[in-house]
N, C-alpha and C positions, 0 to 999 in steps of 0.2 A: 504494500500500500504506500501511497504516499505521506512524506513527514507533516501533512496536515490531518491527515487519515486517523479515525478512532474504529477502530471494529470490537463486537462484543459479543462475547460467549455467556451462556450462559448455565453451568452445573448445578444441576439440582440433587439437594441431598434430603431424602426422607418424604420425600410427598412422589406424586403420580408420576411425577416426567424424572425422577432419579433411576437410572440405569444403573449395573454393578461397574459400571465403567468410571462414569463420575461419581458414584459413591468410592470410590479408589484415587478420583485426585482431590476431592475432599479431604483424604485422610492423607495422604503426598502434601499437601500446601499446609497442614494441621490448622483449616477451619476451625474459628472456635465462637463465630457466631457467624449470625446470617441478617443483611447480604453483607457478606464479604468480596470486595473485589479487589482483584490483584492487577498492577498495571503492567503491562511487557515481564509477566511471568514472576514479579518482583512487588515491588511498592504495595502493601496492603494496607487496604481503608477498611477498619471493621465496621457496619453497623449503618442503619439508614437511618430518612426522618422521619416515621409515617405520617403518610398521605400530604410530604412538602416534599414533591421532587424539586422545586427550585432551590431549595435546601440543600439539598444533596450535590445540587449541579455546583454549587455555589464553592462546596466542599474539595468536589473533585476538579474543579478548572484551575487553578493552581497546580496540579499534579501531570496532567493532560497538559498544561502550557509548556512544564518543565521538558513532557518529552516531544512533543510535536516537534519537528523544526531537525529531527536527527536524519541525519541521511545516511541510508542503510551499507552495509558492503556488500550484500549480496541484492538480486532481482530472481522473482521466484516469478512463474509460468504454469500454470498447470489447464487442465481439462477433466474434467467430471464424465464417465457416460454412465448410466443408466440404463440397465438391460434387463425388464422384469427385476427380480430380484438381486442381479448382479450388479455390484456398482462396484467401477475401475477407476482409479484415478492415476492421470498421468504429468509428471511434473521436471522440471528442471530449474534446479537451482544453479545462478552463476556469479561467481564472486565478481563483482565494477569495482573493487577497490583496488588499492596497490599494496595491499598486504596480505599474507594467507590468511582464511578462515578455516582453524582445524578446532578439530573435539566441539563439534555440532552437530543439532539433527533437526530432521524435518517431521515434522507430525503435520496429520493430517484430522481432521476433525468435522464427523456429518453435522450437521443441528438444523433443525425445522424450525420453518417460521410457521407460527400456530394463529396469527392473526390476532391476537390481543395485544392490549397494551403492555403487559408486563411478559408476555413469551412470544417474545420474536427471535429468539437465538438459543433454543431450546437443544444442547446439545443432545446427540443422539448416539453417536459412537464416537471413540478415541482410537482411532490406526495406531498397532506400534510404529512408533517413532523410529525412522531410516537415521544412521550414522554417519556424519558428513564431516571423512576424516583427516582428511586436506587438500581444501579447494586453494587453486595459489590463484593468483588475480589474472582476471580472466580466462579462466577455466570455467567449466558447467560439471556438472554429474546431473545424471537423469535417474529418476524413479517410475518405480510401475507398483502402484497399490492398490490392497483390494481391502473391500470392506464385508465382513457378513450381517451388517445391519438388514434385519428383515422386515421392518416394520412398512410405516405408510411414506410413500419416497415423491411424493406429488411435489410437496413444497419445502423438500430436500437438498442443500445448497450444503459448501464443504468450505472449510478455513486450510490453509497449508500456513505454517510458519516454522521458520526456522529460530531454535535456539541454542544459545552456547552453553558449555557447561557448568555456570554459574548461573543459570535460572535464566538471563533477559535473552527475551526475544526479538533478534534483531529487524525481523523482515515477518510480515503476513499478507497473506493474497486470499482472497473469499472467490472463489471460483463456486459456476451454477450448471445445472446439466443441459 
């Protein structure tokens, strides 16, 4: 995305839309209230305002200013298909910077948009995460992923992000089928 770009996931732990997948990065990030959100894989905001999203906005744009504005070393590409139950996704990461990017991965991430206002990024499955173990500048590595999320895949759209192995995420792409 670009360093203006906010994109947003959304893990559900303990009610109807928590899969075992995000009930497992629930316990990975050691949630310890809800909503919790974490910014580029890092920065955690615990706790909302209810029923003052302006509130919250107000919270979180300081934190969002801070990273907006970074320019990535890597550009990520991908494609989603969709085939009955089969869903492929195909991607290519490539390092734009002038330095290597080693000891990184790429995950891939399904989520439905459910059409309300508070589930629009309803993650649905977590792809194990591909190891991206030394991209030198300008270079690519390519991916071919697959997912066995069986559920309802109408309004099924996918994140790819790459991260390092200190948690931040330096690059994501929201690819749709």
């Amino acid at each position: 995305m670009g360093p203006t770009q906010l994109l947003v996931l959304e893990y559900h732990s303990g009610d109807n839309e928590a899969t075992s997948k995000t009930e497992a990065k629930v316990l990975e990030y050691k949630v310890s209230g809800f909503p919790t959100i974490f910014f580029n894989g890092g920065t955690a905001t615990i706790g909302g305002t209810a029923g003052n999203s302006t509130a919250c906005y107000q919270r979180y744009k300081p934190i969002i200013n801070k990273l907006t504005g970074t320019i990535s070393p890597v550009n990520i590409t991908g494609t989603m298909t969709v085939n009955g139950k089969a869903i492929t996704i195909n991607s290519t990461v490539a390092n734009t910077s002038g330095s290597p990017v080693a000891n990184a991965k790429l995950t891939a991430v399904l989520y439905e948009d459910l059409g309300t206002d508070q589930h629009h990024y309803v993650v649905r499955d977590i792809l194990t995460p591909s190891a991206i173990c030394n991209l030198n500048p300008g270079s690519q590595q390519t991916f071919n992923l697959a997912s066995t999320y069986s559920g309802n895949t109408a309004n099924l759209k996918a994140v790819l992000y790459v991260q390092t192995s200190s948690g931040q995420i330096i690059q994501a792409v929201q690819i749709t089928q």
